[in-house]
C-alpha angles and dihedrals in degrees: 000000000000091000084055094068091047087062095047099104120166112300133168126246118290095269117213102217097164138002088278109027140085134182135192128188118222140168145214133234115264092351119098098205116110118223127197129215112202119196117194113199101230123229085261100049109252126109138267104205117204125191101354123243118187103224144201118269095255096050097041086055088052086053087041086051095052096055145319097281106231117168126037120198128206104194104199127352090272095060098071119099100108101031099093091051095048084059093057096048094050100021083177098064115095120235117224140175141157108286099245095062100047094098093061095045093040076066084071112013141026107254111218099194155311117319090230099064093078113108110243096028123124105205108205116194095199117228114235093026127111113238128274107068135061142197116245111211106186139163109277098186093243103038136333123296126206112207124197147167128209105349094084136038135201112171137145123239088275122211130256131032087298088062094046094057093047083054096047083046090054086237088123139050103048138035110257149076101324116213099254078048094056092047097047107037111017122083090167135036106179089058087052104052089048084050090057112037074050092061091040081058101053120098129254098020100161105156144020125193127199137192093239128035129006135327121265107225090145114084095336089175090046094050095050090052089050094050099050088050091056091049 
């Protein structure tokens, strides 16, 4: 496990947002940019692991303590640093993404299978977005949750001149598609934004998880209808 040290980088506690959902904070080397990893406890009790962050010992043993961690999923073919090190330290778990993405993170991991064959996820292939990344919608215990990686943002103005250039970017300040989000992953916006004012619809919404910034438990409906208006 010694390769596993050299991918621990600083990383906030492991966060409870919902009955069923736990989120960490972590971080990268020379890039300025947060990343979240979000883990779902499964009906039968194991974990669905999204966006893998290696952790320190003593968080690794909380997220042990909550369940046998069984799926990883690497959510787009970015989000892939600690997913090969998450493998060797649970060979059991199977490794998913969307399918798209499979040829860049079978650079780094063995992929197992399909993400959507996990049983309670709602896959979501998300109209008006190019492939490669999907939207998770799972049972939060109180309320669904969507989870999601790169297609929305919610980050703070963030400090530094790492911070200055996300601001100047529109990465930071308000929860949406960010403008670097809309080059690079969006081929309709008009599909998007329906998508989106439909999620915002649909009944017991109560979280919505992102790859980078903080989590949106106020409102989340609200939040969604007010990000697909300012697209």
């Amino acid at each position: 496990m010694s390769d596993w040290k050299s991918h621990v980088h600083p990383h906030g506690p492991l966060t409870q947002l919902s009955p069923r959902v736990w989120q960490v904070a972590g971080s990268l080397p020379r890039i300025p940019l947060p990343r979240n990893m979000t883990i779902w406890k499964m009906a039968d009790g194991g974990l669905w692991v999204h966006s893998a962050v290696a952790c320190d010992d003593a968080t690794m043993d909380e997220i042990e303590r909550l369940g046998r961690p069984e799926v990883l999923v690497v959510p787009n073919g970015f989000h892939r640093a600690d997913a090969a090190v998450w493998k060797d330290r649970y060979p059991a778990m199977r490794v998913v993404c969307p399918e798209a993405a499979r040829p860049k993170v079978e650079e780094v991991v063995k992929v197992d299978g399909k993400d959507t064959e996990t049983v309670g996820v709602i896959v979501h292939e998300v109209p008006g977005i190019k492939e490669g990344e999907h939207v998770y919608e799972v049972d939060a215990g109180a309320g669904h949750a969507l989870v999601m990686c790169d297609l929305l943002f919610n980050l703070p103005h963030l400090p530094g001149f790492g911070g200055f250039v996300l601001r100047m970017l529109g990465s930071t300040g308000r929860f949406g598609l960010t403008p670097t989000g809309k080059f690079l992953m969006v081929k309709d916006t008009r599909q998007l934004r329906k998508w989106l004012e439909e999620e915002a619809s649909a009944p017991e919404l109560s979280l919505i998880c992102v790859g980078h910034g903080e989590p949106v438990l106020a409102d989340p409906a609200l939040k969604l209808k007010e990000a697909a208006e300012r697209m």
